[in-house]
N, C-alpha and C positions, 0 to 999 in steps of 0.2 A: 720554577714559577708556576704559579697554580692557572690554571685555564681562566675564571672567575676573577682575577687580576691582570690576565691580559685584555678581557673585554671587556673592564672599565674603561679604560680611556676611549673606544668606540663608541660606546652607551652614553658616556657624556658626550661626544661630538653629536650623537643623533640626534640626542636630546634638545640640543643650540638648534639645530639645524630647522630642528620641528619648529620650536622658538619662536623662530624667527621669519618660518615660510608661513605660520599660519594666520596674522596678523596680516598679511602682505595679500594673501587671499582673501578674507573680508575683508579688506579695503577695495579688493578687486573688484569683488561684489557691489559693494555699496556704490561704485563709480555706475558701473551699471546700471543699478536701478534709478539712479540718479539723471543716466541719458534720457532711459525707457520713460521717467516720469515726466523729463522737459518734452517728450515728445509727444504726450497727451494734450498738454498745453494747446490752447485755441491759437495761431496766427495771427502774430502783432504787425499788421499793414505799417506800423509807422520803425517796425524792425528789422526790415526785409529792404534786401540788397536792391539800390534801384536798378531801373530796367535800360537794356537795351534802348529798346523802343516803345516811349510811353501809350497806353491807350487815348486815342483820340474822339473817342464815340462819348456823347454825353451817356453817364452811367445814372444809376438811382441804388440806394442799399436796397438786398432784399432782406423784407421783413419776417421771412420765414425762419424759422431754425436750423439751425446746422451744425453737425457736431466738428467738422471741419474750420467753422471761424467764421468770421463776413466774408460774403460775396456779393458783388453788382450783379445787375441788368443792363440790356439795353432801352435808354428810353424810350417812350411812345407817342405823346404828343407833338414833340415836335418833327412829327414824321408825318401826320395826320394834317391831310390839305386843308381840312373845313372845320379847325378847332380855332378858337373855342367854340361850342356848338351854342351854347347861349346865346350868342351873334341871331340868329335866326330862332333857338327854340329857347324863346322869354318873353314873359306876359307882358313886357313894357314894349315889346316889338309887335310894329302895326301888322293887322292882318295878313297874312302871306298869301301872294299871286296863285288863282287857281293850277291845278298841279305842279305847285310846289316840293311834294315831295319828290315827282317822278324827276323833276327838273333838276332836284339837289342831288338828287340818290339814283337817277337810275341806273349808275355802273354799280349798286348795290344787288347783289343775287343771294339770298338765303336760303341754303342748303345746308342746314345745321342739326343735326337732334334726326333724321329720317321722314320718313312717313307716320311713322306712326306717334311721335311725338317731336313735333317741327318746335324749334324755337322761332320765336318773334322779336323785334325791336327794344321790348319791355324784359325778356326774359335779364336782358343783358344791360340793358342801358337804365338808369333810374330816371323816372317820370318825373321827377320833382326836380332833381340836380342835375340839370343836362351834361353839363360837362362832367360828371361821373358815372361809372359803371356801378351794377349794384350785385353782390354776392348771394350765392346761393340761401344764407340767414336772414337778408335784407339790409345788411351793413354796407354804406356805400363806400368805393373802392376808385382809388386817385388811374385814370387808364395808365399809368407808365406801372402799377402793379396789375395791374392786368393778368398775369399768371392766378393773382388769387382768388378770380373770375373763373377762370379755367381749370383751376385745382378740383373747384367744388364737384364737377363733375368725373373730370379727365385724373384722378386724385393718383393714381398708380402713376401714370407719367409724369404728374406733378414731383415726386418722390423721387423719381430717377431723373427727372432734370436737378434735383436740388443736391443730388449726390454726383451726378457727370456720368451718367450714364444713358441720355436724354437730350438735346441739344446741342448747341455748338460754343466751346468759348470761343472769344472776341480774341485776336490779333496775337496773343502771348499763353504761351503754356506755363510759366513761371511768372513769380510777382502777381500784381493786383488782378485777382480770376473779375473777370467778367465774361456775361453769356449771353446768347441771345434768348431776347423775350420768347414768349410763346408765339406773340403776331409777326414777329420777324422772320418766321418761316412759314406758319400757316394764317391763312386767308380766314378771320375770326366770322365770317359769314357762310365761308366752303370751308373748312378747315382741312378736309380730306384730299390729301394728293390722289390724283386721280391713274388710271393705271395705263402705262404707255411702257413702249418697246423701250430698250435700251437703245442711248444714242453710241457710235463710233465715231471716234475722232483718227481714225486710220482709214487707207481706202483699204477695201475688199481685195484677198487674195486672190488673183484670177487662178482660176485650173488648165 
């Protein structure tokens, strides 16, 4: 028997074999791409496994963009002793009692912007809509977005809070992200932690 008729019968089993594996690999594929693309997909808040431990804090959507999906805040106002500010600053409100403001305000200290360009009352607050803050455009701004106060100047930090590289989230690292505002950690008047020793929560080793 000729050489050429014994590897017939092998050349057709390779042949099947190929067949049959290569179909089974693009599908292989296709599965893949298929994961890799639902995982581009934005996060459906109403498709996500619920939680342990639901968040408690009143939240607000932030209005910024994210390639990540929605994320909260923490609210603002209702954190704020002497809101609504209308109460006191509105034309239909009688005269207000000589030093008034020092009266309302004076645990207010602004140390904002430096020496050489201090912010003011106005920089941040809108003259016309008391109970709104107003943005660096002129477009006035709800305070529980208060970040997009903040942004206009502070814009790099704004950018790495919005990605998580920047702030703190709220109570849960999985499920519904919320973070803390911008005012939840800095003093929107001082904003600047100031600089102090480390504390220890050990006593000192004696020698």
């Amino acid at each position: 028997m000729k050489k050429s008729q014994l590897c017939k019968p092998y050349l057709k089993l390779i042949a099947m074999v190929l067949l049959l594996a290569v179909p089974a690999v693009y599908a292989g594929q296709s599965d893949v791409v298929k994961v890799f693309k639902q995982a581009l997909k934005p996060v459906d808040d109403g498709k996500k496994i619920d939680q342990m431990s639901p968040v408690t804090t009143n939240t607000v959507l932030v209005k910024t963009p994210y390639q990540g999906g929605r994320f909260y805040t923490e609210t603002r106002k209702d954190k704020i002793d002497r809101f609504a500010c209308s109460k006191c600053h509105d034309k239909a409100t009688p005269a207000p009692p000589t030093n008034a403001a020092k009266i309302a305000h004076s645990d207010v200290l602004i140390d904002h912007g430096g020496e050489k360009k201090p912010l003011a009352c106005a920089t941040c607050h809108d003259r016309q809509k008391r109970d709104l803050l107003v943005a660096e455009g002129g477009a006035s701004v709800d305070m529980d977005h208060v970040y997009l106060v903040c942004g206009g100047c502070h814009f790099r930090q704004q950018k790495d809070w919005v990605g998580g590289a920047h702030g703190k989230r709220v109570q849960n690292w999985a499920g519904k992200r919320v973070v803390k505002n911008c005012t939840s950690c800095h003093d929107p008047h001082a904003p600047l932690f100031k600089k102090r020793w480390p504390a220890t929560y050990s006593s000192p080793t004696s020698r």
